[in-house]
C-alpha positions as CSV (number, residue, x, y, z in Angstrom):
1,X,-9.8,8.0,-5.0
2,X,-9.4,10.7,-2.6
3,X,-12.3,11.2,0.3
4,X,-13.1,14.6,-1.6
5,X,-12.2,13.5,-5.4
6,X,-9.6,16.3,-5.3
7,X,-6.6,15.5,-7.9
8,X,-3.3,16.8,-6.1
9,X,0.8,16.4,-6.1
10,X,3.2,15.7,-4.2
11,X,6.3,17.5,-3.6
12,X,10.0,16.3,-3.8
13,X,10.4,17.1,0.2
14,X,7.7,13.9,0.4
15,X,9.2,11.6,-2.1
16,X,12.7,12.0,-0.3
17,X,11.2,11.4,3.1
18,X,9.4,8.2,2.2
19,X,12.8,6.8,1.4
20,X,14.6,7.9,3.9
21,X,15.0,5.8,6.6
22,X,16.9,8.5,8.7
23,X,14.0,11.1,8.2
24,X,12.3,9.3,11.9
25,X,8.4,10.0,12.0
26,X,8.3,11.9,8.3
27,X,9.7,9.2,7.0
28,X,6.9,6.7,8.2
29,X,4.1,9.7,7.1
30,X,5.7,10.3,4.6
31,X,5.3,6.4,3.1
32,X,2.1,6.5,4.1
33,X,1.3,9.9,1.9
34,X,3.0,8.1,-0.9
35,X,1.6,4.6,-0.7
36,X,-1.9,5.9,-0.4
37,X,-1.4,8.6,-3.2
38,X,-0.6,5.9,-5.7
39,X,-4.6,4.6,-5.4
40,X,-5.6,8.1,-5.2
41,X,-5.8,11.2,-7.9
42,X,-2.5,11.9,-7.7
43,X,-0.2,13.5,-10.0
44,X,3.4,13.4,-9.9
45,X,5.3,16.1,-12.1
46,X,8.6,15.1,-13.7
47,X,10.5,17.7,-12.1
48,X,9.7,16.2,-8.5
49,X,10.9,13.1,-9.9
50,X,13.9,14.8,-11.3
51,X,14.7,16.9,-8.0
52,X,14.3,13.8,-6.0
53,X,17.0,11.6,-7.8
54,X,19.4,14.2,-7.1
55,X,18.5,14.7,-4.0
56,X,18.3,11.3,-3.1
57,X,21.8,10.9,-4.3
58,X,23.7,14.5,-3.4
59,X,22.7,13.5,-0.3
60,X,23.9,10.2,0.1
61,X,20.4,8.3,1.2
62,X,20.7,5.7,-1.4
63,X,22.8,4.9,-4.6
64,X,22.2,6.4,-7.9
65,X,20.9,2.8,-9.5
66,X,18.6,2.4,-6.6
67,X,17.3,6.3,-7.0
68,X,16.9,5.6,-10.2
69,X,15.1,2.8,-9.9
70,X,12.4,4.0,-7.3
71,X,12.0,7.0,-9.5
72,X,11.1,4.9,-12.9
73,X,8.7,2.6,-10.2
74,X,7.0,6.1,-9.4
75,X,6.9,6.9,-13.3
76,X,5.3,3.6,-13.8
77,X,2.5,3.9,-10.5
78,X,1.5,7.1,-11.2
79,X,0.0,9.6,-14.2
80,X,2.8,12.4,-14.7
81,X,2.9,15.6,-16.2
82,X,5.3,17.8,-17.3
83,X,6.4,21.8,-17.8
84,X,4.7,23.5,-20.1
85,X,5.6,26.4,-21.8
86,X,2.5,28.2,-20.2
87,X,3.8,27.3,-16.8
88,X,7.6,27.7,-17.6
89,X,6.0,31.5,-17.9
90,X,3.3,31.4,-15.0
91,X,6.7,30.2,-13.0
92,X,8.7,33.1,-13.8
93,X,6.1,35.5,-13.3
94,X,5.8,34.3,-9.7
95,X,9.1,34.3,-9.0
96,X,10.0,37.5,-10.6
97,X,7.0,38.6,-8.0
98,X,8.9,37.3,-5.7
99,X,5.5,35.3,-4.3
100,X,7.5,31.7,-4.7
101,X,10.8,30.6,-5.6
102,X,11.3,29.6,-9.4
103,X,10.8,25.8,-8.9
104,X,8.4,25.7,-6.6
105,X,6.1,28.3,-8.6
106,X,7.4,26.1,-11.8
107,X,6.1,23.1,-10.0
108,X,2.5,24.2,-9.2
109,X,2.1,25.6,-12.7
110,X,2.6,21.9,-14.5
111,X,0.5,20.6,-11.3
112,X,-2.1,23.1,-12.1
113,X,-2.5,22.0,-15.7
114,X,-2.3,18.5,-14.9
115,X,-6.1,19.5,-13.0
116,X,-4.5,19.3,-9.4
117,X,-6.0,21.4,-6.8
118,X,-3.4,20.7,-3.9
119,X,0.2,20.2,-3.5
120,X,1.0,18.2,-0.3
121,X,4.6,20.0,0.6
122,X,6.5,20.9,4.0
123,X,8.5,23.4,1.8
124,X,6.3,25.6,0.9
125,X,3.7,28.1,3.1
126,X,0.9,26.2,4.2
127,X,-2.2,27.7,3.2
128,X,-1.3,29.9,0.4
129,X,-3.0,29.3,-2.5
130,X,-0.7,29.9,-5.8
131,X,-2.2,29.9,-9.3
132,X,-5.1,27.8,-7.9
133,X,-3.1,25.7,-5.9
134,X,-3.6,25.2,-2.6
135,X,-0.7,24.2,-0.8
136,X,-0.9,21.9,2.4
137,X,1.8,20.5,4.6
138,X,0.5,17.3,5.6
139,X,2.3,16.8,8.8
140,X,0.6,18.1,12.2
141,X,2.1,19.3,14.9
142,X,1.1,16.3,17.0
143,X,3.3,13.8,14.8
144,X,0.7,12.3,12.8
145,X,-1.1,13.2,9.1
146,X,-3.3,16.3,9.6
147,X,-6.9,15.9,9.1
148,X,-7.4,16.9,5.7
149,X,-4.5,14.8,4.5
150,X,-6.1,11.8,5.9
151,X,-9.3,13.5,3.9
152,X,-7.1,13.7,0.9
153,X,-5.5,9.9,0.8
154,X,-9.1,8.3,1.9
155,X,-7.6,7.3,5.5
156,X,-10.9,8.6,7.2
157,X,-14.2,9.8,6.5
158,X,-13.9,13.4,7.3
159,X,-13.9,16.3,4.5
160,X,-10.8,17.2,3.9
């Protein structure tokens, strides 16, 4: 369970990074984010799973039965949800506002109705808060997890 008992996601950028080995210091945060997330409330959505076996692959960072593999070992570690309806429109209407790209926007939606309050992403801007989302890049400047990701994964005592 997370330090503050928020349920959040995690965004294909982090599932990439904690398999690649080329990625330097995100890859080590990032394999932290994900090893910690699996005994936290965390929510992975199917499209993140999707988006990271093709980009796994497209990019040449490991073969297509390995991707495969790590991906239906995520399916089996940690709750999913998928698109909705419902956030198939909430996605469109944010993109057609032009407030998020189309799979990003699609992505917070189906995190949203999973219950998830934050979506832990370098990809998207940090801070902004998008159909209820908050969305927090969990890598500080210094090289090391910010503070409230460490909040977030139960690393430290502090609030998150």
């Amino acid at each position: 369970m997370s330090a503050e008992g928020a349920r959040f996601t995690l965004d294909t950028n982090l599932l990439v990074y904690s398999i690649d080995n080329a990625a330097g210091a995100r890859h080590r945060l990032a394999r932290e984010i994900v090893d910690r997330a699996v005994e936290c409330e965390c929510w992975l959505t199917l499209q993140a799973l999707g988006e990271f076996y093709v980009a796994a692959t497209r990019k040449g960072i490991m073969p297509r039965f390995e991707a495969a593999a790590q991906a239906g070992d995520w399916l089996e570690l940690f709750p999913t949800v998928t698109a909705s309806p419902a956030a198939v429109r909430a996605a469109l209407t944010e993109a057609a506002a032009g407030r998020a790209s189309y799979w990003d926007a699609l992505l917070v939606a189906t995190a949203a109705e999973a219950g998830c309050t934050i979506v832990l992403t370098e990809d998207m801007s940090d801070g902004s808060v998008l159909g209820g989302v908050r969305v927090h890049n969990p890598f500080a400047p210094s090289g090391e997890l910010t503070d409230r990701a460490r909040g977030l994964l139960g690393l430290d005592g502090r609030d998150p």
